[in-house]
C-alpha positions as CSV (number, residue, x, y, z in Angstrom):
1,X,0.0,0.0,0.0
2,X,1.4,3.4,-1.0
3,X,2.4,5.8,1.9
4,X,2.1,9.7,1.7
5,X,4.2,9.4,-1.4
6,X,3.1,12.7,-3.3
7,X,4.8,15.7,-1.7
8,X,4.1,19.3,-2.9
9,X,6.5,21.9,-1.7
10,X,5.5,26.0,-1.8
11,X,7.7,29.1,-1.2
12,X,8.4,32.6,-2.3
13,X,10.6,35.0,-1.0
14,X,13.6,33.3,1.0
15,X,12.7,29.3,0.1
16,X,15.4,28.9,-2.1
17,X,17.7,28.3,0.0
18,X,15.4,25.9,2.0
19,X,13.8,24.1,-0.9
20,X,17.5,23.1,-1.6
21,X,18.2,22.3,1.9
22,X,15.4,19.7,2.3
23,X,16.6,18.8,-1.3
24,X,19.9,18.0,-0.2
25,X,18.8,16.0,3.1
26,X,16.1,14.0,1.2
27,X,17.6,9.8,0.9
28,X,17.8,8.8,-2.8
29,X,15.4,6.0,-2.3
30,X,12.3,7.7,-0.9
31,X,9.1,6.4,-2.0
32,X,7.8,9.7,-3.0
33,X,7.8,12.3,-6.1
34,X,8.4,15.8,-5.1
35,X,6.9,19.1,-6.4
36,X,7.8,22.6,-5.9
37,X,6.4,25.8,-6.7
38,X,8.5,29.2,-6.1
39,X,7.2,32.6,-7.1
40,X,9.5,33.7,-9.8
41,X,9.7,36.1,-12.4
42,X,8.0,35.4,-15.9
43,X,11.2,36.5,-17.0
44,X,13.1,34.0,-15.5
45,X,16.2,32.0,-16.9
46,X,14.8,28.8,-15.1
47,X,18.0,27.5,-13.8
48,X,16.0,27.1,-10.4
49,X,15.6,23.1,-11.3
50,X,19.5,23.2,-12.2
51,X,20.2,24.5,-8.8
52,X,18.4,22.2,-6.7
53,X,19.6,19.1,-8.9
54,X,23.2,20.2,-8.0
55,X,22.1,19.8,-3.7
56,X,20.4,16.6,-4.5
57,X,20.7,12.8,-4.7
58,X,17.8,12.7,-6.2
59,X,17.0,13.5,-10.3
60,X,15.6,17.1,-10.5
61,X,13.5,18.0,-13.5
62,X,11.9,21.1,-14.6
63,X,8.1,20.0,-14.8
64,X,6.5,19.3,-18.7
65,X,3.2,18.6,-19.7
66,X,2.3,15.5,-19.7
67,X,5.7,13.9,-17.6
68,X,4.4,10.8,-15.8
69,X,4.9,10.8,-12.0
70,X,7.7,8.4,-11.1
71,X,8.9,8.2,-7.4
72,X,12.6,9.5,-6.5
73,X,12.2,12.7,-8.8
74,X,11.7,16.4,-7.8
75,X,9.9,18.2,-10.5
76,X,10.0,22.3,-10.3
77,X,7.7,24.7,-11.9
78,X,8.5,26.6,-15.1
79,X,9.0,30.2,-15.3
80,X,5.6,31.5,-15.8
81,X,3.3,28.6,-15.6
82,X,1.8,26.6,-13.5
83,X,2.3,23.5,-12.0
84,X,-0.8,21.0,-11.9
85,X,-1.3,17.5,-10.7
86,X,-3.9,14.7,-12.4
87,X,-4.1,11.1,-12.0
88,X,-3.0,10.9,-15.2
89,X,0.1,12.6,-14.8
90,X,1.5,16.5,-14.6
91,X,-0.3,19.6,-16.2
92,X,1.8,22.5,-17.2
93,X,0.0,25.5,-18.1
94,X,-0.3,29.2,-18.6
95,X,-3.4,29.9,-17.2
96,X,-5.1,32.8,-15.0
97,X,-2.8,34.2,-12.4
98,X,-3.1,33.7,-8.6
99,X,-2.2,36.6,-6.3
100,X,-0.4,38.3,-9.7
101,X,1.4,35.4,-9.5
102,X,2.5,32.4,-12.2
103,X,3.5,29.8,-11.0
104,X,1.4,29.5,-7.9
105,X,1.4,27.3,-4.9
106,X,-2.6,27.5,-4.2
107,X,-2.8,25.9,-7.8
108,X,-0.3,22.8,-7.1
109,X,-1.6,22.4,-3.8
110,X,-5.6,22.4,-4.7
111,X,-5.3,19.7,-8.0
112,X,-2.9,17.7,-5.7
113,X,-5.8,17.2,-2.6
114,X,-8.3,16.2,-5.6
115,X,-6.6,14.1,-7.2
116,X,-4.2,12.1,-4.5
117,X,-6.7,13.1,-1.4
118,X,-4.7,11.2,1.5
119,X,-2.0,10.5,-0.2
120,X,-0.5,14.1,-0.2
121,X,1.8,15.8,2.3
122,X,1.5,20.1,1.6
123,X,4.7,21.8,2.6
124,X,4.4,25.6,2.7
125,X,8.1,27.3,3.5
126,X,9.0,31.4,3.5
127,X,7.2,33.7,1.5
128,X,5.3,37.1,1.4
129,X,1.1,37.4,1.7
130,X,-0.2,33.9,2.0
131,X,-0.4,32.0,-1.5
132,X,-0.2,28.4,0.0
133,X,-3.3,29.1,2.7
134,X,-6.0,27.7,0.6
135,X,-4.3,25.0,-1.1
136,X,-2.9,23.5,2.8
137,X,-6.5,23.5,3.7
138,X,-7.8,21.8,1.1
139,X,-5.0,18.9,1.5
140,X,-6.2,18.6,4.9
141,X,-9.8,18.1,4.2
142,X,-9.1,15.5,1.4
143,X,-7.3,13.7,4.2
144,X,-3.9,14.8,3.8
145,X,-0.7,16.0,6.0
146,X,0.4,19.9,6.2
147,X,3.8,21.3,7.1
148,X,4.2,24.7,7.5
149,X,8.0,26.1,8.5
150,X,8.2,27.5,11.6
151,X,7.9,31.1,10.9
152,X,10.2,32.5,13.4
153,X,13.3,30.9,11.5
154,X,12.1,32.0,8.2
155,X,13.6,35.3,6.6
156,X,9.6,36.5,5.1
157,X,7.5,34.3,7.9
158,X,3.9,35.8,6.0
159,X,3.2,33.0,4.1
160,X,3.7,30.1,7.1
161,X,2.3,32.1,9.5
162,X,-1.1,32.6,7.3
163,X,-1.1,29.0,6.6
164,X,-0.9,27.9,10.7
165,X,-3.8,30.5,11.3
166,X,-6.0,29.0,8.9
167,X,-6.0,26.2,11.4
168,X,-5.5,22.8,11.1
169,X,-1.7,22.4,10.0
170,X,0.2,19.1,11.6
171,X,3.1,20.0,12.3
172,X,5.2,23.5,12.5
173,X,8.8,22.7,12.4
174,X,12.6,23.8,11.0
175,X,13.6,23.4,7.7
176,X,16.2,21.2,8.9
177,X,13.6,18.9,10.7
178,X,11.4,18.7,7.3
179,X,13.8,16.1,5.1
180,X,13.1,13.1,8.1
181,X,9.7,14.3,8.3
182,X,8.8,13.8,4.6
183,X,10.8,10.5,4.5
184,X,8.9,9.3,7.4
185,X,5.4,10.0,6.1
186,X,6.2,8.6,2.8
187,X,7.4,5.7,4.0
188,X,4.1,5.5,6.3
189,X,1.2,2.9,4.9
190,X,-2.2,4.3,4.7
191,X,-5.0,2.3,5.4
192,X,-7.2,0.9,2.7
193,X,-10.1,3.1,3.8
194,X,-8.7,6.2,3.1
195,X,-7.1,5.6,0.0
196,X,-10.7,3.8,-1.1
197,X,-12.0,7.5,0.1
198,X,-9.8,9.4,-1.8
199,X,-10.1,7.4,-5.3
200,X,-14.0,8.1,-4.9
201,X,-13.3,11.9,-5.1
202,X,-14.4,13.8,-8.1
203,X,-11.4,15.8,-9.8
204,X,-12.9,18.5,-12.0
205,X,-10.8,21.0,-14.3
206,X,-8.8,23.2,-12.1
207,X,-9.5,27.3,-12.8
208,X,-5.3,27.4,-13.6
209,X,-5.8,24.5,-16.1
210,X,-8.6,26.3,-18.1
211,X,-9.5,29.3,-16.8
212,X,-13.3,30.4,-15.7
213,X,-16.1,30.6,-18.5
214,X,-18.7,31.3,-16.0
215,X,-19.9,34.7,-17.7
216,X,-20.4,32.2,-21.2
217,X,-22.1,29.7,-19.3
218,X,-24.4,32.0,-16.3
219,X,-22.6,29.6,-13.5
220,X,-20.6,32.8,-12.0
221,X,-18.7,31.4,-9.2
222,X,-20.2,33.8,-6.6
223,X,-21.5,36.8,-5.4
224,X,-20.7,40.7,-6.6
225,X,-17.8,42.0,-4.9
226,X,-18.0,45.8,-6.1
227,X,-14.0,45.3,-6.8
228,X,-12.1,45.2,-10.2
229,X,-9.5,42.9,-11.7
230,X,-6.3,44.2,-10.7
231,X,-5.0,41.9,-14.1
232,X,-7.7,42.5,-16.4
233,X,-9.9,45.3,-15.4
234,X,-12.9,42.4,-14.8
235,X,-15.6,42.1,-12.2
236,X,-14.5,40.5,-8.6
237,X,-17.3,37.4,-7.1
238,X,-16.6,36.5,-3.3
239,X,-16.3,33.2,-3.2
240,X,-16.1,31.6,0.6
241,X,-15.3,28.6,1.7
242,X,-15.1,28.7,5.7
243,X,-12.6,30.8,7.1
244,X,-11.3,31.5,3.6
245,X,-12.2,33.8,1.0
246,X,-11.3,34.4,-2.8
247,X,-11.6,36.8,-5.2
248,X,-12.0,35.9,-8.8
249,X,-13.0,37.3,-12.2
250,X,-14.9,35.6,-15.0
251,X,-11.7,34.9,-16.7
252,X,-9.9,33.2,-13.9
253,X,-7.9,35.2,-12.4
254,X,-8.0,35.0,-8.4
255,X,-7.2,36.8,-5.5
256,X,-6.9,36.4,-1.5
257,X,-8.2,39.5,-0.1
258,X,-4.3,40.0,0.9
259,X,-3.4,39.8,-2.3
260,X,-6.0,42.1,-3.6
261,X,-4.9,44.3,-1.8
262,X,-1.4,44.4,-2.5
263,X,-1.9,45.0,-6.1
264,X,-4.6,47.8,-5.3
265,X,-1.7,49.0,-3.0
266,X,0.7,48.9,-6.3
267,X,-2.0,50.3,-8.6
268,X,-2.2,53.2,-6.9
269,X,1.1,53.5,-5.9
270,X,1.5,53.5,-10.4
271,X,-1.3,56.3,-10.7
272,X,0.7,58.8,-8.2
273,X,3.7,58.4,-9.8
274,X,1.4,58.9,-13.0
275,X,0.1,61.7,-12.2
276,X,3.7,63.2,-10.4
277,X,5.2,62.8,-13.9
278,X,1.9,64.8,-15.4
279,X,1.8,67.5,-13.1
280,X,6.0,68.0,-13.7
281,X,5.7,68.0,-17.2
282,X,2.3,70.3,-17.1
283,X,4.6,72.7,-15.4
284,X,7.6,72.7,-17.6
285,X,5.4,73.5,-21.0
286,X,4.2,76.3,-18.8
287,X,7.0,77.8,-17.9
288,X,8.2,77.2,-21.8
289,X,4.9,79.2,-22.5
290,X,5.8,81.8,-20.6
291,X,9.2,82.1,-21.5
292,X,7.9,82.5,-25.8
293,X,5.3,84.9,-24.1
294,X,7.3,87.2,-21.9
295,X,8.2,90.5,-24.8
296,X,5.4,90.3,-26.6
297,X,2.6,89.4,-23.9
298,X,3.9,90.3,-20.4
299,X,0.9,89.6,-18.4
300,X,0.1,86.1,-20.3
301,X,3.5,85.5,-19.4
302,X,3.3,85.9,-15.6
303,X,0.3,84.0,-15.8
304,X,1.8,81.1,-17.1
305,X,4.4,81.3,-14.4
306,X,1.9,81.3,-12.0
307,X,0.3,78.2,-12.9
308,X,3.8,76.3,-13.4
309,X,4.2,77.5,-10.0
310,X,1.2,75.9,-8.8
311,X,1.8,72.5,-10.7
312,X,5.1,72.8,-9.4
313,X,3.5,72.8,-5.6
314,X,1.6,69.9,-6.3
315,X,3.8,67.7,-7.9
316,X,6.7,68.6,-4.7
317,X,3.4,67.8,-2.3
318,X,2.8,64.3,-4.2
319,X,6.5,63.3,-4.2
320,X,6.9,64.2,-0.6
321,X,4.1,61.7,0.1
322,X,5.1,59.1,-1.9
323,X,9.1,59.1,-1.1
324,X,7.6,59.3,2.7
325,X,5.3,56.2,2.3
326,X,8.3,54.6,0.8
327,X,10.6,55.1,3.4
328,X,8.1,54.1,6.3
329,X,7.2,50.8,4.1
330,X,10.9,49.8,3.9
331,X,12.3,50.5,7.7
332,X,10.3,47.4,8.9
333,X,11.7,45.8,6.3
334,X,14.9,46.2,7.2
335,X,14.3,45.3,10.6
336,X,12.9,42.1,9.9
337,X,15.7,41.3,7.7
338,X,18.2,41.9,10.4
339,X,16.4,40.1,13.0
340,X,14.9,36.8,10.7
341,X,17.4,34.3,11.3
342,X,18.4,32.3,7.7
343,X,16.7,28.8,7.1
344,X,18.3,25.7,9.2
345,X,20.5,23.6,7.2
346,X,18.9,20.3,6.8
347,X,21.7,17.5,7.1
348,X,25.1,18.0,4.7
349,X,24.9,15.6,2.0
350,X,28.2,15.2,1.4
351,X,29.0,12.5,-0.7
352,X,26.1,11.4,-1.2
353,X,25.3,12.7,-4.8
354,X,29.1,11.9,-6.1
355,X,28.6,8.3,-5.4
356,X,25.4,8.0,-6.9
357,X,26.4,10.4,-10.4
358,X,26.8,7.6,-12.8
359,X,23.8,5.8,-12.0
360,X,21.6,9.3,-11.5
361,X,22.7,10.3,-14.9
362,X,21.8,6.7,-16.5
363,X,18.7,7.0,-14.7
364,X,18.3,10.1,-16.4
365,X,19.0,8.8,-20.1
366,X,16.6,6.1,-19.7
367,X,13.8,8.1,-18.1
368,X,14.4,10.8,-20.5
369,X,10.8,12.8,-20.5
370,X,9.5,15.4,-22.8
């Protein structure tokens, strides 16, 4: 009988280092396939897989559609896609955005609990806001084991620390306590019955798969939230589910109301620098004016200086605020930065991947996947 053997790893800010720290401490044989999701840039080189294959024993892969899911591989989410689980094997896809983000964890974490139900262990490491939250909680109600890093040790603790909120999580530990952990659970049988419950699960087409047709269809997924698509300019439904609750367009893209926020936060953050640059450049045409008026048309002329003058004193008052907001935003920052202590190393490795090169890279030669 199979054991917890399908474990799904997410992090943002500050989990690279830990990712490849529970990477380098995981045995070669475990009875498990690994899946990770970091927030990264679209415009990523996607060397992440490269780096965690050098830390590990075991063979590292940047995800494809379509890859089966064999035991003893890590598979890593592309640069700007997603990272989806199915019974019949990986998904990787471009679709909506979560949280402004692509890859995200909620995604990997929410197709995993349908589809594996018991047999999934959700691992949520350091990160900003709390992508991760809904996806841990749905892995626990399809029967499965959540492990959030303690967030004391972790340098951007927001994302644990909304995870162990949302109740329910199993254990809180170190990254340096998670590698034994994960071997343990995957090497722990689960009885019949729960497996027998999980197989009976429906596992419908996940929003990042294929996005939401609901306004094509009339099923919208909620009520009105009088907000607007940060993304797309859209309508926002409210969608609840217990303690938890989303935001979502009719096109797919989705929100925590944490994440909302920070992109209204950066939206108008954009418009007052927007309108900064018009009310500078409003002034300097002016003044310009002024300047062609000043021997022909003295009095149009001080008039134009006036109201440069006056743009000028708004556009000083606008900067002031937002160079102000700027500095308060980052001085906490900084603090926690110098306070957070770095993620515990989990176990050396040393040795351990040299010995096992030449039959990692035959493995890799006759397992070679699209």
């Amino acid at each position: 009988m199979p054991g917890h053997d399908i474990i799904v790893i997410g992090g943002s800010a500050g989990a690279v280092q830990a990712v490849m720290d529970i990477a380098r401490a995981l045995p070669a044989n475990i009875p498990a396939a690994v899946f990770v999701v970091i927030h990264t840039a679209p415009s990523s080189s996607g060397f992440l897989a490269e780096l965690i294959d050098r830390a590990s024993a075991l063979i590292v892969v940047a995800a494809a559609d379509g890859q089966e899911i064999t035991p003893g591989r890590i598979y890593v989410a592309p640069p700007d896609h997603h990272l989806l689980l199915t019974r019949a094997g990986i998904r990787v896809t471009r679709g909506p955005k979560e949280n402004g983000f692509r890859p995200a964890v909620d995604p990997l974490f929410r197709t995993a609990a349908r589809a594996f139900g018991a047999r999934v262990v959700g691992v949520v490491l350091s990160g900003g806001l709390d992508d991760g939250t809904e996806g841990l909680a749905l892995i626990k109600q399809h029967d499965g084991i959540a492990i959030v890093q303690d967030p004391t040790e972790a340098p951007f603790p927001s994302m644990p620390a909304n995870a162990i909120q949302n109740d329910g999580v199993d254990h809180v530990v170190s990254v340096a306590e998670i590698p034994g952990l994960l071997d343990r659970l995957a090497r722990m049988t689960i009885p019949p019955r729960r497996l027998a419950m999980s197989r009976s699960q429906p596992e419908p087409r996940d929003v990042a798969e294929s996005g939401d047709r609901s306004l094509l269809n009339g099923d919208l997924p909620g009520s009105p939230s009088g907000f607007m698509c940060p993304e797309c300019g859209g309508a926002l439904w409210e969608l609840n589910n217990g303690k938890l609750t989303k935001y979502r367009c009719h096109v797919g893209h989705s929100y925590t109301p944490q994440g909302l926020l920070e992109q209204q936060t950066e939206d108008v953050e954009a418009a007052m620098w927007t309108a900064l640059r018009a009310l500078e450049e409003n002034a300097a045409i002016r003044r310009r004016m002024g300047e062609r008026s000043a021997q022909r048309w003295p009095q149009l002329a001080r008039e134009y200086q006036k109201q440069a003058r006056e743009a000028e004193r708004r556009a000083q008052l606008l900067r002031t605020v937002l160079l102000t907001e700027k500095a308060a935003a980052e001085k906490p920052a900084r603090r926690r930065k110098t306070k957070a202590g770095g993620p515990s190393t989990g176990g050396n490795g040393n040795g351990r991947k040299s010995a096992r090169g030449t039959s990692k890279s035959a493995s890799r030669r006759s397992n070679a996947t699209a």
